[in-house]
C-alpha positions as CSV (number, residue, x, y, z in Angstrom):
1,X,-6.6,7.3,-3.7
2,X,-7.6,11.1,-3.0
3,X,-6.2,13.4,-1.1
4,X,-2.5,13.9,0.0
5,X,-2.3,12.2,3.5
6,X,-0.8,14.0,6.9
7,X,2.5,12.4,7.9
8,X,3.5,13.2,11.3
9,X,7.2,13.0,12.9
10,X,7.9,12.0,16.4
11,X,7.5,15.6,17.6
12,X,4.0,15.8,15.9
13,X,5.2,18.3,13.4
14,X,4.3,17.1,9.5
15,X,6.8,16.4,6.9
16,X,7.3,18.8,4.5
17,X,10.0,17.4,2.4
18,X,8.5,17.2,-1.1
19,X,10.5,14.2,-2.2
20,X,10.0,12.6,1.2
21,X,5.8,13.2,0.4
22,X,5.9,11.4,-3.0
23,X,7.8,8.3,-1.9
24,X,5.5,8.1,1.7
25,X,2.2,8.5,-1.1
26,X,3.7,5.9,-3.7
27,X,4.5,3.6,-0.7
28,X,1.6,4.0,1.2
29,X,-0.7,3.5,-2.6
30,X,1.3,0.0,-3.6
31,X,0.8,-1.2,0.6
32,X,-3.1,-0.1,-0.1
33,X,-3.3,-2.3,-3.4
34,X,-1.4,-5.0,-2.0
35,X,-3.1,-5.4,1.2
36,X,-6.6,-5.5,-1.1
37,X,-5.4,-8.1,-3.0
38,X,-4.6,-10.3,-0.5
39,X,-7.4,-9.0,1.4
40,X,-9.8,-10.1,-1.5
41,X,-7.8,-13.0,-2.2
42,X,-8.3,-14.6,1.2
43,X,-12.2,-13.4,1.4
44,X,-12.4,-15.3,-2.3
45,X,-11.0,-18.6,-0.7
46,X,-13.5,-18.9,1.9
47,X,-11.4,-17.4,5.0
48,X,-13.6,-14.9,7.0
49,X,-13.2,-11.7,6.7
50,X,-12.5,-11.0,10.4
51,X,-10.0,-13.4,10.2
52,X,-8.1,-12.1,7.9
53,X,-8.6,-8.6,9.2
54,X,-6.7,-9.6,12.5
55,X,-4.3,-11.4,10.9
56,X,-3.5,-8.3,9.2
57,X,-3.9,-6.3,12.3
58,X,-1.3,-8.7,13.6
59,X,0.9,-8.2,10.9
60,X,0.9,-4.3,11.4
61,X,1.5,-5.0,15.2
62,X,4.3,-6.9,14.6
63,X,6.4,-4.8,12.5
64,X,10.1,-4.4,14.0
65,X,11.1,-0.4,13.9
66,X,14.0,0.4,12.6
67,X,14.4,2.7,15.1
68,X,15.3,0.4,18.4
69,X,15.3,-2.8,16.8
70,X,12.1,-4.8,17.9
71,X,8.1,-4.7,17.4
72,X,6.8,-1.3,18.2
């Protein structure tokens, strides 16, 4: 997908961790193919594709952090 993304911690500072990196990239490359497919999927079946953008918008919104327990 290109080049290495920046992931940021809490107190702005990037991780470094060189095994943290590869698992954030391989995660963040299976979400990015997964999302298409639906993404494509959906369009395919006749759903607009606003709707399904905010739908996944709402999805993102939604997600509970681990961190305190309840949608960010």
């Amino acid at each position: 997908m290109g080049k290495q993304m920046l992931w940021l911690q809490d107190d702005a500072q990037p991780v470094t961790c060189t095994e943290k990196l590869r698992v954030l990239e391989e995660n963040w490359e299976e979400l990015h193919s997964v999302v298409q497919d639906a993404f494509e999927d959906a369009v395919l079946m006749g759903v607009s594709e606003q709707d399904m953008r905010q739908k996944l918008t709402d999805l993102i919104a939604g997600l509970v952090s681990p961190k305190v327990g309840h949608a960010a």
